[in-house]
C-alpha positions in Angstrom: -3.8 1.7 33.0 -3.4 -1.0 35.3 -5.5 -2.1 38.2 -6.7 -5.3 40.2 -9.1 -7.6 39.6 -9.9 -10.3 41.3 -6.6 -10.2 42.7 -5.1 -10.4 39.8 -3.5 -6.7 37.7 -4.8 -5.9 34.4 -3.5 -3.8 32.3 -5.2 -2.3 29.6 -5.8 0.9 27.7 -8.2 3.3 26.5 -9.2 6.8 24.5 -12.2 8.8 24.8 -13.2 9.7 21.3 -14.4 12.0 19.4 -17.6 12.3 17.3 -16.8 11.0 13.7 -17.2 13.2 10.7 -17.8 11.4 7.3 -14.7 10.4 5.6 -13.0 12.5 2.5 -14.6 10.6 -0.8 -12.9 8.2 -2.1 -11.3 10.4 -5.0 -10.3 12.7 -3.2 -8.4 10.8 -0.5 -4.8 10.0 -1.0 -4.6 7.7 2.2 -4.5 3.7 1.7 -3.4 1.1 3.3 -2.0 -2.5 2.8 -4.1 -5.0 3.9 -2.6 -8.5 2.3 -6.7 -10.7 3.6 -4.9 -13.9 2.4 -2.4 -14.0 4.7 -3.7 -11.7 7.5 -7.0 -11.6 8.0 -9.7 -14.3 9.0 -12.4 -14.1 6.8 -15.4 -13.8 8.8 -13.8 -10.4 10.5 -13.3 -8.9 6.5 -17.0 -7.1 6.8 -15.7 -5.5 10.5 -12.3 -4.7 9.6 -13.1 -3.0 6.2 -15.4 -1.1 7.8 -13.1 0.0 10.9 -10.5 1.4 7.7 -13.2 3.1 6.3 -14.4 5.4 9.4 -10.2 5.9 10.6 -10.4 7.6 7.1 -8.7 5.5 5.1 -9.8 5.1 1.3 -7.8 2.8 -0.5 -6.7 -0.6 0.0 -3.5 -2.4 -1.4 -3.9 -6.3 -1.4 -2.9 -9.0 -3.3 -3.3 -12.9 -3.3 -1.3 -16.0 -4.3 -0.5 -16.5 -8.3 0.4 -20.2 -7.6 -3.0 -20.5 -5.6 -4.8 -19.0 -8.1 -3.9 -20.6 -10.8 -2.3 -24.3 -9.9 -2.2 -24.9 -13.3 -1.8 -23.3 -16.6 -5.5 -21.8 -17.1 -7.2 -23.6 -14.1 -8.3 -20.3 -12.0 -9.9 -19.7 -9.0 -10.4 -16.5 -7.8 -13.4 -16.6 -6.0 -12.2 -16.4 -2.6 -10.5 -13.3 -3.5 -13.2 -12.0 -6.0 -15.7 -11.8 -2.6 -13.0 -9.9 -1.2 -12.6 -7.2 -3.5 -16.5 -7.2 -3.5 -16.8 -6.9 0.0 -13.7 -4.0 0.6 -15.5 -2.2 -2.4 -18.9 -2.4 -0.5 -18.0 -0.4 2.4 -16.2 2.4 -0.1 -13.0 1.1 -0.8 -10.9 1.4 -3.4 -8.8 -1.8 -4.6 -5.3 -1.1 -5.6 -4.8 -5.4 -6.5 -1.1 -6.4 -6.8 0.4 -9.2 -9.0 2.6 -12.0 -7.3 5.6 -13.8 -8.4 4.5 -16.8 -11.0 3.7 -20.8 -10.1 6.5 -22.9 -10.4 4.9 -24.3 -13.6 5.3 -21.1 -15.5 8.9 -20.3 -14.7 12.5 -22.1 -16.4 15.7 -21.9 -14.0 16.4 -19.0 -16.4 13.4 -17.2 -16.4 12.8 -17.6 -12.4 11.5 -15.5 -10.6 9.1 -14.6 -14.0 7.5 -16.7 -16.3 9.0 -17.8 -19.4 6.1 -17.2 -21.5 4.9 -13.9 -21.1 1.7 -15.0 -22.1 1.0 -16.6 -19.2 1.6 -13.2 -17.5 -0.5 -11.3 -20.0 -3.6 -14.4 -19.4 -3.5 -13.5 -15.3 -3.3 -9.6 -15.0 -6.3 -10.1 -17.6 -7.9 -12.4 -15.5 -7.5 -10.4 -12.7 -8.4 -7.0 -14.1 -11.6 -8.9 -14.4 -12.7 -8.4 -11.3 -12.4 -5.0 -11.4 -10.1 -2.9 -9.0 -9.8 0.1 -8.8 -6.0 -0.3 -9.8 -3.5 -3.4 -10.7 -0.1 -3.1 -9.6 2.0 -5.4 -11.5 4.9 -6.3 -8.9 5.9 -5.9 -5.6 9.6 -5.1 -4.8 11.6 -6.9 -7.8 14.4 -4.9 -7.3 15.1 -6.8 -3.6 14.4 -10.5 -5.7 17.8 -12.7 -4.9 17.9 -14.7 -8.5 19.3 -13.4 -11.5 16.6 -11.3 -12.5 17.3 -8.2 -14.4 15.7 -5.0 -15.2 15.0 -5.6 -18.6 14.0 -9.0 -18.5 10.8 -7.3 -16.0 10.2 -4.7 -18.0 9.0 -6.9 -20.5 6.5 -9.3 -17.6 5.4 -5.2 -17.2 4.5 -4.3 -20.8 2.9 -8.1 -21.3 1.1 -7.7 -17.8 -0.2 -4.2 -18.7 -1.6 -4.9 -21.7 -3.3 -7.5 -20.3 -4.9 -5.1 -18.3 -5.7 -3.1 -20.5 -7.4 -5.7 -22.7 -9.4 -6.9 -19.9 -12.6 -4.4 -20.5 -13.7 -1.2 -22.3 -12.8 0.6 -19.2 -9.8 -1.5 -17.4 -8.1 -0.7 -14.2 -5.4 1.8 -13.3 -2.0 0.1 -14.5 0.5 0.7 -11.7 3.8 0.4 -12.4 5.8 -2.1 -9.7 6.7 -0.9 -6.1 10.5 -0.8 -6.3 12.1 -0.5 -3.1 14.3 1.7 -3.7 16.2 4.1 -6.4 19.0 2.2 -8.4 20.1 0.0 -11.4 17.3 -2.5 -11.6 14.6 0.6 -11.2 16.9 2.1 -13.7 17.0 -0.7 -16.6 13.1 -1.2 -16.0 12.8 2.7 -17.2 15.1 2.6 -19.8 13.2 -0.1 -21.2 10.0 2.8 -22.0 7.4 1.3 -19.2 5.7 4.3 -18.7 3.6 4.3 -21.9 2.3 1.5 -20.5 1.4 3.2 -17.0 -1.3 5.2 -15.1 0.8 5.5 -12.1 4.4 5.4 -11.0 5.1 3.7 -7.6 7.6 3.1 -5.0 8.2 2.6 -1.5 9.9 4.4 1.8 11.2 3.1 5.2 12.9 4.8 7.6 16.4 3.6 8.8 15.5 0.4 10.9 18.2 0.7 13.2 17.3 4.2 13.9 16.4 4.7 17.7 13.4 6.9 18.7 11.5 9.2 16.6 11.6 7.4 13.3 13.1 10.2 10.0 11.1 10.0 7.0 13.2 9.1 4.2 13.7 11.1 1.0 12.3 8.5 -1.5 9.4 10.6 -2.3 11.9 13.6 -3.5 14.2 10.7 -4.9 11.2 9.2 -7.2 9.9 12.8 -8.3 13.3 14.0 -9.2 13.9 10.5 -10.9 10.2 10.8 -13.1 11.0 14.2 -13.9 14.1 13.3 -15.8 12.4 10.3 -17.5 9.6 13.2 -18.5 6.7 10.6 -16.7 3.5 12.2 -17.6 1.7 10.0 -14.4 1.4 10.3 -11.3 3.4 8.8 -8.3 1.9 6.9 -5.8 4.1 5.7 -2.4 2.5 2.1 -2.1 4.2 1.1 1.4 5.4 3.5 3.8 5.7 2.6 7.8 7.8 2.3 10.6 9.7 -0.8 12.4 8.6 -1.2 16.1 9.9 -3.7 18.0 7.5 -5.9 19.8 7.3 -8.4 22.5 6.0 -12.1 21.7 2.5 -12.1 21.9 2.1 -8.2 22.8 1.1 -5.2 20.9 3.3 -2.2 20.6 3.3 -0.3 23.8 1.4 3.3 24.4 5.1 5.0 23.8 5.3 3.0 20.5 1.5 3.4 19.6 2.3 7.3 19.8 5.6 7.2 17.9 4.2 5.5 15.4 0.6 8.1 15.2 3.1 10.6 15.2 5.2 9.3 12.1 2.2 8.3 10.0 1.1 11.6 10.2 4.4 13.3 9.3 5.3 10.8 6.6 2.0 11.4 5.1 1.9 15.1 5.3 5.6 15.0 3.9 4.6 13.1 1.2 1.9 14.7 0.1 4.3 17.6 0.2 6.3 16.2 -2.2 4.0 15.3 -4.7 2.3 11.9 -3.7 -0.8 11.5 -5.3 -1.7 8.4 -3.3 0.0 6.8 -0.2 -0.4 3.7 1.4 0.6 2.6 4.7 2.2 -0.9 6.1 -0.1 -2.3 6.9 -3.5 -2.7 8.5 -3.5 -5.6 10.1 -1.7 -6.7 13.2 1.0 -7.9 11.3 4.4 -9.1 13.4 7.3 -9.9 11.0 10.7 -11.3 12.8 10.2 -9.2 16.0 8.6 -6.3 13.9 5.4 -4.8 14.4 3.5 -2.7 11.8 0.0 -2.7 11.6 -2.2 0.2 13.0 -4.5 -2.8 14.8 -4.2 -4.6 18.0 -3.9 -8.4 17.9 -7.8 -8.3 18.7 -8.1 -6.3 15.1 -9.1 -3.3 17.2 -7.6 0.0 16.6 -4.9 1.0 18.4 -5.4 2.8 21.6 -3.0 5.8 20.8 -3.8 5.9 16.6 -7.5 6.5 17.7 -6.9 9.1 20.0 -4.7 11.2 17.8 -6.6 10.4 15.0 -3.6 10.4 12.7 -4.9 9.2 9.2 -8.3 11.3 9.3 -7.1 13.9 7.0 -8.9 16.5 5.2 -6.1 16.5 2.4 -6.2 19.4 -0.5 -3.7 20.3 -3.2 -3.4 24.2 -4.1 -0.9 26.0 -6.3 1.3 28.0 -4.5 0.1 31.9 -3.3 0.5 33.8 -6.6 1.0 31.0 -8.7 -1.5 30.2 -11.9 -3.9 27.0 -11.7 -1.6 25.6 -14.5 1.4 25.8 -12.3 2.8 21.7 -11.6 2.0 22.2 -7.6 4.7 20.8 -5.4 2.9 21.8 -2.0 0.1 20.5 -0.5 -1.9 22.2 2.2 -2.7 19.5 4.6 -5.5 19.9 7.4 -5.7 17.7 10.0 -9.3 17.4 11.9 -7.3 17.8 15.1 -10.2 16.7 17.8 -10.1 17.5 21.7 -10.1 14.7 23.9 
């Protein structure tokens, strides 16, 4: 809407809403999103903004913070400033799903770059930060895109030495989730062959649409991709979609406009439905935050870190999500389907 004041137009926008019902529990509700505080969010708004995710219906939050920060030298840690934050995200009812970052400079060789060369050192941090007790530790984001020499192998040993660092952290540690690869292929491949799964509670990867598509963004088939791909490696765990979005193009300075705000409600809501179809157990969306990234916008908040106009009125991620076998299929039956309800609202 635009009108005059003072002479001068402004344009704005707005959404009568709804009354809000309470949020599906935590363990029931597949929908997260990626929040990344460090980087993204002032501190003083976390309290705000954590509970803004919480009442859109959101129950799990992906974040992560800086290994060189953290730990600027071998066994000097601080993680207080992120400790507060899982604290605080896990005081309005979140779930933590924490993710591991590539190692300080100090830990890695030329030939063991982008990992460390010790793999103590990785099994010493994933410990330290399974201390703080997520919900979940993911132990890398996207290896498969790194541009040195890494290989699959090589990471699949960081996994198994992160992992059971994890799992030595307390009597009951996080979830251990395997990286988010970013797509199907050779590294993903060499990583399996190398038997990571034992050391899993969850499978993950990630799904983008085409980014030069125009229009109505196509979800992409990594869900059926990754099930078909666990299936053959017999994974007994389930797979969880750790960034899914859309690429909007956005103006310097401006948030996405109402036709972009829709297209993107729109997609979240088919991508999520379409993954739940395929078997997600948990999905996470890119990202919170109003997050710009070289002409990109992704986050479901305005640069105020107010929800956006059009996701509030559709309501997208507010799902009622259930899982049920098939009509005239046994309980035991591996379900495939989801039956998705979406608490359409009038308005």
């Amino acid at each position: 809407m635009t009108a005059k004041a003072n002479r001068h137009p402004l344009t704005t926008a707005f959404a009568r809403l709804p009354a809000t019902t309470a949020p599906v529990p935590g363990s029931a509700n597949p929908f997260g999103v990626n929040l990344w505080t460090t980087s993204l969010l002032p501190p003083s708004r976390l309290p705000e903004f954590a509970s803004a995710i919480r009442d859109m219906g959101a129950a799990w939050i992906r974040d992560g913070q800086s290994w060189p920060a953290v730990e600027p030298a071998p066994g000097a840690y601080d993680t207080a400033h992120h400790d507060r934050t899982t604290r605080t995200l896990r005081a309005h009812g979140l779930s933590v799903l924490d993710v591991l970052s590539p190692a300080p400079e100090w830990a890695m060789t030329d030939a063991s770059l982008p990992l460390p060369a010790d793999l103590r050192h990785a099994y010493r941090y994933a410990r330290r930060l399974a201390a703080a007790r997520p919900e979940a530790l993911q132990l890398s984001n996207e290896p498969d895109v790194d541009t040195t020499f890494s290989t699959g192998d090589a990471h699949a040993a960081f996994v198994k030495a992160a992992a059971l660092g994890v799992r030595d952290a307390a009597d009951r540690p996080p979830l251990v989730v395997l990286p988010g690869f970013a797509q199907s292929g050779p590294f993903q491949d060499l990583v399996l062959a190398n038997d990571v799964v034992p050391y899993a509670d969850a499978w993950a990867f990630h799904g983008y649409p085409d980014p030069t598509q125009e229009g109505e963004p196509t979800v992409p088939g990594a869900s059926e991709e990754q099930h078909a791909l666990a299936r053959r490696h017999q994974a007994p765990v389930p797979l969880w979609m750790t960034e899914c979005g859309a690429f909007f193009t956005a103006r310097p300075r401006q948030n996405l406009t109402c036709a972009q705000q829709t297209r993107q409600a729109r997609y979240l809501v088919r991508s999520f439905v379409e993954g739940l179809a395929a078997g997600n157990a948990r999905q996470f969306w890119f990202a919170a935050p109003p997050l710009h990234d070289d002409g990109v916008y992704f986050g479901l908040f305005d640069r105020d870190f107010a929800p956006l106009p059009r996701l509030q009125r559709l309501r997208g991620p507010h799902f009622t999500a259930r899982r049920r076998p098939p009509r005239g299929a046994s309980r035991a039956t591996p379900n495939r389907s989801a039956r998705v309800r979406l608490r359409q609202r009038a308005g």
